[in-house]
C-alpha positions in Angstrom: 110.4 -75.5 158.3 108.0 -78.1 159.1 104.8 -75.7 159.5 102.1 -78.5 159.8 104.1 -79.6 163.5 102.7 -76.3 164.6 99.2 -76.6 163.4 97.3 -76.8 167.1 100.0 -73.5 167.8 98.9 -71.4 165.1 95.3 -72.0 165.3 95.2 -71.5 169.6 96.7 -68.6 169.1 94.2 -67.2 166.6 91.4 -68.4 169.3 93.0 -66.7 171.6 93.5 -63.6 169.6 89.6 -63.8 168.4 88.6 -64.0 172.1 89.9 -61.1 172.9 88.8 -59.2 170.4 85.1 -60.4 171.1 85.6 -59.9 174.8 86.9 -56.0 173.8 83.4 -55.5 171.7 81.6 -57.2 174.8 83.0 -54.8 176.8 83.4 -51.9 175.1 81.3 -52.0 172.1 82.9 -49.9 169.0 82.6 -45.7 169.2 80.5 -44.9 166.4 81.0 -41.5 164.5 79.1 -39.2 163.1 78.6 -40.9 159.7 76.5 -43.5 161.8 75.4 -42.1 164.8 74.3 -38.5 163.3 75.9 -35.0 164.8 76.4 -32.1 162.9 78.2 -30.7 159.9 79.9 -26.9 160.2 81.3 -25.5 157.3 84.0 -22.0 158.5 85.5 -19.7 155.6 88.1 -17.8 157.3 89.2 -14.4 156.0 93.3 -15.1 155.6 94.1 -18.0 154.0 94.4 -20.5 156.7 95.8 -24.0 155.7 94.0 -27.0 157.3 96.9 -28.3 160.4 96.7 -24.8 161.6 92.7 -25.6 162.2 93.5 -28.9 163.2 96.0 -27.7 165.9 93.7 -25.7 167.8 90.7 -28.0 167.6 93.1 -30.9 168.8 94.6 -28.8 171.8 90.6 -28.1 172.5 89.9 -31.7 172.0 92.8 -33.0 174.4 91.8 -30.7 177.0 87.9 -32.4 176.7 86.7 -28.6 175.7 85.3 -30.3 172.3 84.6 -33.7 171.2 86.5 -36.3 169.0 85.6 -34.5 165.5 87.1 -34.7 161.4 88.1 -31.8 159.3 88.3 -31.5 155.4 89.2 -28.9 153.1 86.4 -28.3 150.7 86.9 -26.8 146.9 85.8 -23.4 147.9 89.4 -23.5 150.3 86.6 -23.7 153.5 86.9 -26.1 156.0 83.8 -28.7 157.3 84.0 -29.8 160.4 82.4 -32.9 161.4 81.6 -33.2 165.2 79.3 -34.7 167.7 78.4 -32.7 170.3 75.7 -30.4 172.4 75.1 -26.9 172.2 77.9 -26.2 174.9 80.7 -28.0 173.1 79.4 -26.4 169.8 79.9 -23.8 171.6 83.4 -23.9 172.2 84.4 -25.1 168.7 83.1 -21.9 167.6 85.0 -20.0 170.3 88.6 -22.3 169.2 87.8 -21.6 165.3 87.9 -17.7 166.8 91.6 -18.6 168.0 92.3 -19.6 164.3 91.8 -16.3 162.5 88.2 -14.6 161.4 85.6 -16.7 159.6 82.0 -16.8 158.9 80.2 -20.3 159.0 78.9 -20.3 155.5 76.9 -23.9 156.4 75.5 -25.9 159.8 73.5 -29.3 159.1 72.2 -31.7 161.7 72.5 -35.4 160.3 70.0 -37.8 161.7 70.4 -41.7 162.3 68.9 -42.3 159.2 72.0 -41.4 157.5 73.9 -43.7 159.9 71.8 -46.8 159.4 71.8 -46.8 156.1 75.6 -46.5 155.4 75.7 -49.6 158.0 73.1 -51.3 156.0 75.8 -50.4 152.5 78.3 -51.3 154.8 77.4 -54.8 155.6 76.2 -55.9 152.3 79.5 -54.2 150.7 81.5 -57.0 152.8 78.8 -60.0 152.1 78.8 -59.0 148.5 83.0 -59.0 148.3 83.2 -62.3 150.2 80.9 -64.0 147.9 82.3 -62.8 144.8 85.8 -63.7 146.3 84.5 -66.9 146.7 83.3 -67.3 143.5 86.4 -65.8 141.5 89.0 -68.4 143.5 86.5 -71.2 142.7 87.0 -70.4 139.1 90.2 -70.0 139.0 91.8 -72.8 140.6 89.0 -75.1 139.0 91.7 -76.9 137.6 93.3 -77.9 140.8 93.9 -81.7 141.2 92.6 -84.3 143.4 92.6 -84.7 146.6 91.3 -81.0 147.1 88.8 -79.2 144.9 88.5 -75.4 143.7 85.2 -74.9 146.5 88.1 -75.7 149.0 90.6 -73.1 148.3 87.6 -70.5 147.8 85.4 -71.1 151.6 88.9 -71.7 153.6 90.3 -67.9 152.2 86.7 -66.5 153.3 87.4 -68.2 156.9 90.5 -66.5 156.8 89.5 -62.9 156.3 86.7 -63.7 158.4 89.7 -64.3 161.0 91.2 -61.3 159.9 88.3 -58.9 159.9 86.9 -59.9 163.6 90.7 -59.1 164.9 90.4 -55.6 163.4 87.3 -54.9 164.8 87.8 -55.9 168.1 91.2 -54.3 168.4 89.6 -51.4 166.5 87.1 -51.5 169.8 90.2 -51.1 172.2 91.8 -48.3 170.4 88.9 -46.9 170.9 88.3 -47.7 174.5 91.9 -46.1 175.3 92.5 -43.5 172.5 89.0 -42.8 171.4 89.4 -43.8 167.6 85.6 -43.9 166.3 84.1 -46.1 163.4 83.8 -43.9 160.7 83.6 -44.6 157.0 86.9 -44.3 156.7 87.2 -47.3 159.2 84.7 -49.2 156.3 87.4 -48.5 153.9 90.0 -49.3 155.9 87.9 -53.2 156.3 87.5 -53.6 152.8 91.2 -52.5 151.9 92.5 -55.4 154.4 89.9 -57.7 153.2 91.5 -57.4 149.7 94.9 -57.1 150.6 94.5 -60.3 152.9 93.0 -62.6 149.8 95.9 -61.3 147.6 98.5 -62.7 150.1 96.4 -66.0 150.4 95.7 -66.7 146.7 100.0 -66.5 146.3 100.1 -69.0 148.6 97.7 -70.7 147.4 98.9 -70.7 143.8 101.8 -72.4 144.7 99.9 -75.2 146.4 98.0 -75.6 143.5 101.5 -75.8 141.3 103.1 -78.6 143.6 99.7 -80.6 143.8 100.2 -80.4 140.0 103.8 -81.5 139.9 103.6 -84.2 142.9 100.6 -85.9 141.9 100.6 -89.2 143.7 104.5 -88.6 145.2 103.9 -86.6 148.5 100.9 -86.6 150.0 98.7 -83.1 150.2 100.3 -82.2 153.9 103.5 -82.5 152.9 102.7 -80.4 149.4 101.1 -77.5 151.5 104.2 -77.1 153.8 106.3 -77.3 151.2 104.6 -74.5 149.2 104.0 -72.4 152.5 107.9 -72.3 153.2 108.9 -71.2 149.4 106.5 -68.4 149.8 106.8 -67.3 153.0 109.8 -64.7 152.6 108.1 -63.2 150.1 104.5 -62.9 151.5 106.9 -61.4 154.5 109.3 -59.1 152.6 106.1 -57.5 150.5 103.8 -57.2 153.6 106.8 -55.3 155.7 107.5 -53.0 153.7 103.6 -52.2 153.6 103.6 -52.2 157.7 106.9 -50.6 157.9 105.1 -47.2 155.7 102.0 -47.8 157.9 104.1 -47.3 161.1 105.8 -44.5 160.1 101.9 -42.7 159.1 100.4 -43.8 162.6 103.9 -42.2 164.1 103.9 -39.2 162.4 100.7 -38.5 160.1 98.1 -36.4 161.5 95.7 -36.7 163.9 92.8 -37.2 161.2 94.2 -40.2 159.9 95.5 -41.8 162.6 92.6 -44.2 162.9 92.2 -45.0 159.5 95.7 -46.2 159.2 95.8 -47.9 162.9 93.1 -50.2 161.2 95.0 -50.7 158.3 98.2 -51.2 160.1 96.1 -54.3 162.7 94.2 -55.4 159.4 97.2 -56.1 157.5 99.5 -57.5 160.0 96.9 -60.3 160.6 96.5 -61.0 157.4 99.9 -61.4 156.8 100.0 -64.0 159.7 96.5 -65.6 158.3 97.3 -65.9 154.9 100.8 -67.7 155.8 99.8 -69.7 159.2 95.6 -70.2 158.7 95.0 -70.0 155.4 96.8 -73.4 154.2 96.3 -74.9 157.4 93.0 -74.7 156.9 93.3 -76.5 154.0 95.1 -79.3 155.6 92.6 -80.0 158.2 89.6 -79.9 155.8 91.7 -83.1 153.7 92.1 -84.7 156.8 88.3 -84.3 158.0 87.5 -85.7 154.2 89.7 -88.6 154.5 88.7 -89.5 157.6 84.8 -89.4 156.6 85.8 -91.4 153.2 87.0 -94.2 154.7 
């Protein structure tokens, strides 16, 4: 398949998808959860041994009826359960009155967590990202240093970081819809989730990209560098595609039928590494291609 034919394609429809994206945080910004935007933290011992999705239940049927906010629960060591929530004294209220419904407990622990807690995991949070980009950067520099003319090493590393770039923005902004509609919040979770696609998306490119840098070494001077990339683009794509479907495919099935607690976490994954699939195998090495032909052009 002659991929390079459908360069303008490929790239206007990752415009197209970025706009959106920016046009969903425009319009409905992301919904931040209590890791950044502070709330509170209650911890419940019940009585009876109570396992964690018969809590969850009953704070979801409270939830969907809008009696408590969006919230997270996790089962501690002690076999308690924290709750994290958002809310004012009325809906704090009510979750006490729907962990009632549950069974008998005692709330052994109730924190207020303030902004400053929320600033400065975004503050860890964005330098956890710049750091990864530049040391991806760096490490595909090094190790296709070897690669032969008419491309360089610095080539391969800046058009993969363009790439996630592509890839992360996507995320976001369709991470901004879902919350929109289904009221997914950012969490750190949703950090995880970024940094999970960011690596999984660089894996995908750097096999393509490997076997670019074979051909250039086994064509040198026979086809020239457009030619090479296609040609290495179509003997990886089935398996870039077979590995990453199976990957979605699991993902699916978690968003389907996992729990409600999760559900956002893996809805991020699921966008993240769907686009990256698409990036690594459509952006990526067409990226490549129009930086040689910009160089060309300003050689001669």
């Amino acid at each position: 398949m002659k991929f390079l034919t459908w360069q303008k394609l490929w790239f206007s429809l990752s415009i197209f998808l970025i706009c959106l994206a920016i046009a969903s945080l425009v319009s409905w910004g992301l919904r931040v959860g209590i890791d950044f935007s502070g709330g509170q933290l209650l911890e419940a011992q019940f009585a009876d041994q109570t396992d964690i999705n018969q809590v969850r239940e009953i704070l979801d049927d409270a939830n969907s009826q809008e009696i408590i906010p969006n919230y997270s629960i996790s089962k501690t060591d002690s076999d308690s359960f924290l709750v994290r929530i958002s809310a004012n004294e009325e809906e704090l209220s009510s979750l006490r009155t729907s962990l009632n419904e549950v069974g008998e407990w005692q709330e052994i622990r109730f924190e207020n967590v303030g902004p400053t807690v929320g600033k400065d995991l975004t503050r860890k949070a964005v330098i956890g990202v710049v750091m990864a980009s530049i040391a991806i950067i760096l490490y595909i520099s090094w190790a296709f240093r070897q690669v032969p003319p008419p491309t360089n090493s610095w080539q391969f590393g800046i058009t993969a970081i363009i790439a996630l770039i592509h890839d992360l923005i996507i995320t976001i902004g369709a991470f901004s819809a879902l919350g929109h509609f289904l009221g997914y919040e950012v969490d750190s979770l949703f950090i995880t989730a970024l940094l999970t696609v960011l690596g999984f998306s660089v894996h995908d490119t750097i096999v393509t990209y490997d076997r670019i840098r074979e051909n250039l070494l086994l064509n040198q001077g026979k086809l020239d560098f457009a030619e090479i990339v296609n040609n290495s683009v179509s003997q990886t794509i089935v398996r870039s595609i077979n590995t990453s479907l199976t990957l979605i495919l699991v993902l699916l099935s978690l968003v389907l039928l996992g729990g409600s607690s999760i559900r956002p976490f893996i809805s991020a994954l699921l966008v993240g590494v769907t686009i990256g699939t698409y990036s690594s195998i459509f952006i990526a090495a067409q990226l490549l291609i129009l930086w040689q032909s910009k160089s060309k052009k300003a050689i001669k």
